[in-house]
C-alpha positions as a printed NumPy array, in Angstrom:
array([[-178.952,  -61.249,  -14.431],
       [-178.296,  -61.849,  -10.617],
       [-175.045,  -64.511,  -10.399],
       [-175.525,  -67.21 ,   -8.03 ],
       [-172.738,  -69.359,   -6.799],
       [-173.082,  -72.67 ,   -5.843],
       [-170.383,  -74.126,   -3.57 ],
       [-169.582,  -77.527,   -4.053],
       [-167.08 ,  -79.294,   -1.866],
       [-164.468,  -81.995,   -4.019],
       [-162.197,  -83.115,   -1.906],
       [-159.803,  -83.238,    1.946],
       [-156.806,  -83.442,    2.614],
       [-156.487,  -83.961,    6.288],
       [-157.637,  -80.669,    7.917],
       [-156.421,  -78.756,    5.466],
       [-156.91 ,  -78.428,    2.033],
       [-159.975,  -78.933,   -0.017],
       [-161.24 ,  -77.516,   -3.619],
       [-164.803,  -75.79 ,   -4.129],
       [-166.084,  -74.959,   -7.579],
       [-168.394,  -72.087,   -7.626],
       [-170.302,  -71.946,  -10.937],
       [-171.202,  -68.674,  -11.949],
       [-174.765,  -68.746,  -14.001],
       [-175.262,  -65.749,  -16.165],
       [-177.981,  -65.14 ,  -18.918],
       [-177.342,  -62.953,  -21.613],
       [-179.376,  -63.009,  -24.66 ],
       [-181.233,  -66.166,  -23.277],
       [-177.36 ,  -67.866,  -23.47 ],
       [-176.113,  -69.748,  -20.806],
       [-172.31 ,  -69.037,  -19.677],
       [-170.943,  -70.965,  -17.387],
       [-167.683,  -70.041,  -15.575],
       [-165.656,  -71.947,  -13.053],
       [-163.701,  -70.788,  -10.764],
       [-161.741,  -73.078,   -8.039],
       [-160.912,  -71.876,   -4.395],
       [-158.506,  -74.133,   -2.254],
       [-158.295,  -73.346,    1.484],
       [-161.464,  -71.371,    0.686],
       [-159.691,  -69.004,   -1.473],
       [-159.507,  -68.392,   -4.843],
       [-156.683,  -69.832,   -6.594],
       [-155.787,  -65.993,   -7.83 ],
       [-152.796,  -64.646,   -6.758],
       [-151.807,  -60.638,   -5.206],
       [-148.433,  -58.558,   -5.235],
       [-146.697,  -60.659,   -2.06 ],
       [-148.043,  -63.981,   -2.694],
       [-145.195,  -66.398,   -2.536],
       [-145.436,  -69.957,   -4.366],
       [-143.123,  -72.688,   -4.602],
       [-141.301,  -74.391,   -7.74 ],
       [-141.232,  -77.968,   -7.899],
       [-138.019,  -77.593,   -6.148],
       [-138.86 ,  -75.458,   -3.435],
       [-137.708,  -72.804,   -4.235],
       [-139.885,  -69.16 ,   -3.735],
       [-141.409,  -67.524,   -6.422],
       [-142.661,  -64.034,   -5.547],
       [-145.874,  -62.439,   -6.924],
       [-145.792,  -58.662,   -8.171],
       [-148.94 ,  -57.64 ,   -8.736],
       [-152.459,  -59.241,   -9.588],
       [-152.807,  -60.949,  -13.066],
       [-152.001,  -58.575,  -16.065],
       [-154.021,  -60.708,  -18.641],
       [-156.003,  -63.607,  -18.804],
       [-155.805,  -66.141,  -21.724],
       [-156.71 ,  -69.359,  -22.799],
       [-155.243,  -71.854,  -20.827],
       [-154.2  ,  -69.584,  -17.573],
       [-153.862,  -66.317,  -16.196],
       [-150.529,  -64.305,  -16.49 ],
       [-148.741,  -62.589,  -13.621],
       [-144.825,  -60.774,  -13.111],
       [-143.044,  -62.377,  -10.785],
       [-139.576,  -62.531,   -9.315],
       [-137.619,  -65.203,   -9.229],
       [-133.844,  -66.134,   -7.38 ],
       [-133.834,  -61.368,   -7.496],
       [-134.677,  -61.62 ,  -11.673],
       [-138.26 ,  -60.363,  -13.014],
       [-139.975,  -63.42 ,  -14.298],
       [-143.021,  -64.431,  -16.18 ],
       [-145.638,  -66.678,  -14.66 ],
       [-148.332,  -68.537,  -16.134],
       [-150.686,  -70.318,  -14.002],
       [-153.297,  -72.768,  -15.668],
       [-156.675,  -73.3  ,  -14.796],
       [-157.943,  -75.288,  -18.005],
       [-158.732,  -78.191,  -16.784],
       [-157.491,  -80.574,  -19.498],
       [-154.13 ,  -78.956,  -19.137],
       [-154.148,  -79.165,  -15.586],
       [-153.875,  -83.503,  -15.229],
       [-150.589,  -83.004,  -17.73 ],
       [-148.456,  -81.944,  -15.281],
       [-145.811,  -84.481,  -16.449],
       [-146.37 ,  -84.316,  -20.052],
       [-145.485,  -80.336,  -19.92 ],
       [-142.77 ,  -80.717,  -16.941],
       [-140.923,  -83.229,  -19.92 ],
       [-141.597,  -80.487,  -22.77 ],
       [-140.389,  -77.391,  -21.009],
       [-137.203,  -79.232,  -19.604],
       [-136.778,  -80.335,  -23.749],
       [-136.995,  -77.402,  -24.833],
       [-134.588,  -75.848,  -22.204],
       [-131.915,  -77.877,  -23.509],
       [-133.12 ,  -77.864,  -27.307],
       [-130.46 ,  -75.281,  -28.064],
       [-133.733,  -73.425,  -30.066],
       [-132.927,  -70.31 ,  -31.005],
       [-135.574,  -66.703,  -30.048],
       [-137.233,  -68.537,  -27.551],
       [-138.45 ,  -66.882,  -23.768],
       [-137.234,  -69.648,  -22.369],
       [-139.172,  -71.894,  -19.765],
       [-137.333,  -72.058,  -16.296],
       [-138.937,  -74.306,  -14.117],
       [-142.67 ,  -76.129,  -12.992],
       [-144.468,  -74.345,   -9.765],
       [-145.128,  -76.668,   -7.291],
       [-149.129,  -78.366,   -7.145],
       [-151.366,  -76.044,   -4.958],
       [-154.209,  -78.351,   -4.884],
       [-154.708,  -79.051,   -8.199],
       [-153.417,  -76.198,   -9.805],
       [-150.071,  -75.405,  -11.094],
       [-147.829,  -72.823,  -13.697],
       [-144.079,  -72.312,  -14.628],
       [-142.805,  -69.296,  -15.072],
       [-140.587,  -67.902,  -18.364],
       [-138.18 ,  -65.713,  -19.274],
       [-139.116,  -61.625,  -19.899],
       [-139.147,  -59.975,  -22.788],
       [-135.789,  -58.058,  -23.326],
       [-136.397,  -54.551,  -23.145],
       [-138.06 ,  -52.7  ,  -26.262],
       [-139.808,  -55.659,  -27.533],
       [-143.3  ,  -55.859,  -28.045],
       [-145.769,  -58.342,  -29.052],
       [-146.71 ,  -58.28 ,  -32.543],
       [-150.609,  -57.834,  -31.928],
       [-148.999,  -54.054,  -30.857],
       [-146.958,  -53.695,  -33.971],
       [-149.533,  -54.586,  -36.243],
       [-152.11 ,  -52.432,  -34.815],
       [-150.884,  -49.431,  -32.686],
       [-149.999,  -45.919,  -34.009],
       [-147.278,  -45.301,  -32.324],
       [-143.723,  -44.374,  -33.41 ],
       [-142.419,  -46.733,  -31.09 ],
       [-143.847,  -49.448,  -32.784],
       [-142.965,  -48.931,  -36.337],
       [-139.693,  -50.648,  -37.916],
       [-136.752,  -48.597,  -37.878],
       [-136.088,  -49.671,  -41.409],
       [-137.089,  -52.145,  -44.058],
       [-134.333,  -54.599,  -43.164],
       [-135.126,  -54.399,  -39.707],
       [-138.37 ,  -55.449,  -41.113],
       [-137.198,  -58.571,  -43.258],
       [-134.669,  -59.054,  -39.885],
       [-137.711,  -60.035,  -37.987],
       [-139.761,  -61.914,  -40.637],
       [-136.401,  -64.154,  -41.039],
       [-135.57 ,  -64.626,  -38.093],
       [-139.296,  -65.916,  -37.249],
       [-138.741,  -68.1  ,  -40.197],
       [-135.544,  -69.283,  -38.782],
       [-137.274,  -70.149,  -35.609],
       [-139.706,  -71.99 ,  -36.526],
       [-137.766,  -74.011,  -38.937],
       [-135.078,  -74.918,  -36.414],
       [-138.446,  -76.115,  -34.179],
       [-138.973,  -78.475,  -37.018],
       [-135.568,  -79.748,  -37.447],
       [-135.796,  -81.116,  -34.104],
       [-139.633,  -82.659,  -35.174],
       [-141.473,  -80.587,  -32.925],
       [-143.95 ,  -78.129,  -33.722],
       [-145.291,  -74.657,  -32.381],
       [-148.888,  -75.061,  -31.738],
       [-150.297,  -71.656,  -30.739],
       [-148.121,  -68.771,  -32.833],
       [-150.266,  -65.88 ,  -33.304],
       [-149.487,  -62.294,  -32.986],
       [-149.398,  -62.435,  -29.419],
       [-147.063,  -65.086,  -28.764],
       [-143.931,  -63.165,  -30.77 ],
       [-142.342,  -60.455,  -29.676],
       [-140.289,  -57.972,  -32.009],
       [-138.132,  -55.588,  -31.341],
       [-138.809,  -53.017,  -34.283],
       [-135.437,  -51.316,  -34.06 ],
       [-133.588,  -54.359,  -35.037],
       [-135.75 ,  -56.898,  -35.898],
       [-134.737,  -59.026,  -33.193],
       [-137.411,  -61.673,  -31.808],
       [-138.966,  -63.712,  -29.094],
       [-141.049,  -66.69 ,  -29.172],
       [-143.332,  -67.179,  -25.835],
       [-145.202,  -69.989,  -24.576],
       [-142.777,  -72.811,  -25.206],
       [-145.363,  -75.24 ,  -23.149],
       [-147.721,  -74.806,  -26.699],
       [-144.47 ,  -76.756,  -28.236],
       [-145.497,  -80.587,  -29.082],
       [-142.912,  -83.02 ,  -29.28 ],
       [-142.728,  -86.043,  -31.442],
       [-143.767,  -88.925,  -29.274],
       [-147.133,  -86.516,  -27.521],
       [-150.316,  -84.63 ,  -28.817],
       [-150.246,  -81.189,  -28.839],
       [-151.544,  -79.645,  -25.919],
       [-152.728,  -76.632,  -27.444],
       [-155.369,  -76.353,  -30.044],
       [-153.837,  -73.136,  -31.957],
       [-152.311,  -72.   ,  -35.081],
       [-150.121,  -75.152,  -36.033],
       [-146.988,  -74.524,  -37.959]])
């Protein structure tokens, strides 16, 4: 079960920049997994606690630590951004990654969509080869995702009361009817992507590039509603 990369060159620019995809074989159970990972500059496009990337307007965004989770489309990192704690998400599925356009127009939509409970998108990341994120807005504090609500033990994560309960399922309802109103849809809302805050039933939406509007396809395959 040795892995064996295989470096293959894509592309210059000038002296400086070119792509390699190393594709990691592994056999488990006689199944093939295949998993790619790019490099530019011979490094892999994975960010540590100092990095410093650029939005699409040059300004710095500053990385605090290595990735905290991994998901679907990209991996997930805190960042700081003009001195506020930030959220950034940095793709690397490659159908997502030739729509820069298509998701710079939906997060600057939704910016100004006046949509209530939403972590709001802030701005595109400049193209590092050809790679890019945006980051979001945190989580106010004492909010957790649902996933931890629904599953964890802890007092913490218990609703204060049953209204604070019904608070939270309405104002989800709210959310995703306002989304509506304006003929969008949410694409990808699962018990990850809401946060709750279980002393008051106030919520947060997250994600807001998984948002289709009416004249593009959805660019997440999820849980449409």
């Amino acid at each position: 079960n040795n892995v064996t990369p295989i470096d293959l060159k894509l592309s210059e620019a000038g002296n400086s920049i070119y792509n390699t995809i190393t594709d990691l074989w592994q056999l488990y159970s006689n199944n093939l997994i295949i998993q790619y990972t790019i490099y530019i500059n011979g490094k892999m496009a994975t960010f540590v606690k100092d990095d410093r990337i650029k939005t699409k307007n040059g300004a710095e965004i500053i990385i605090c630590d290595e990735p905290f989770e991994k998901g679907a489309q990209g991996q997930i990192y805190m960042a700081r951004y003009e001195n506020k704690e930030v959220i950034l998400k940095w793709y690397y599925k490659e159908d997502i990654l030739s729509k820069y356009d298509i998701i710079n127009k939906t997060l600057t939509t939704v910016q100004s969509s006046n949509i209530p409970n939403l972590l709001l998108p802030i701005t595109l990341t400049e193209m590092i080869g050809k790679q890019f994120g945006y980051i979001m807005e945190m989580a106010p504090e004492g909010m957790y995702p649902f996933s931890q609500i629904l599953y964890s033990k802890g007092k913490e994560f218990n609703f204060k009361t049953k209204k604070t309960r019904f608070d939270a399922a309405t104002n989800i309802a709210s959310t995703v009817a306002k989304i509506h109103r304006l003929n969008m849809s949410f694409n990808d809302i699962s018990d990850n992507n809401i946060f709750i805050n279980p002393s008051d039933g106030s919520v947060r939406f997250c994600d807001c590039d998984s948002i289709s509007l009416p004249d593009n396809k959805p660019l997440v395959k999820g849980k449409d509603i």
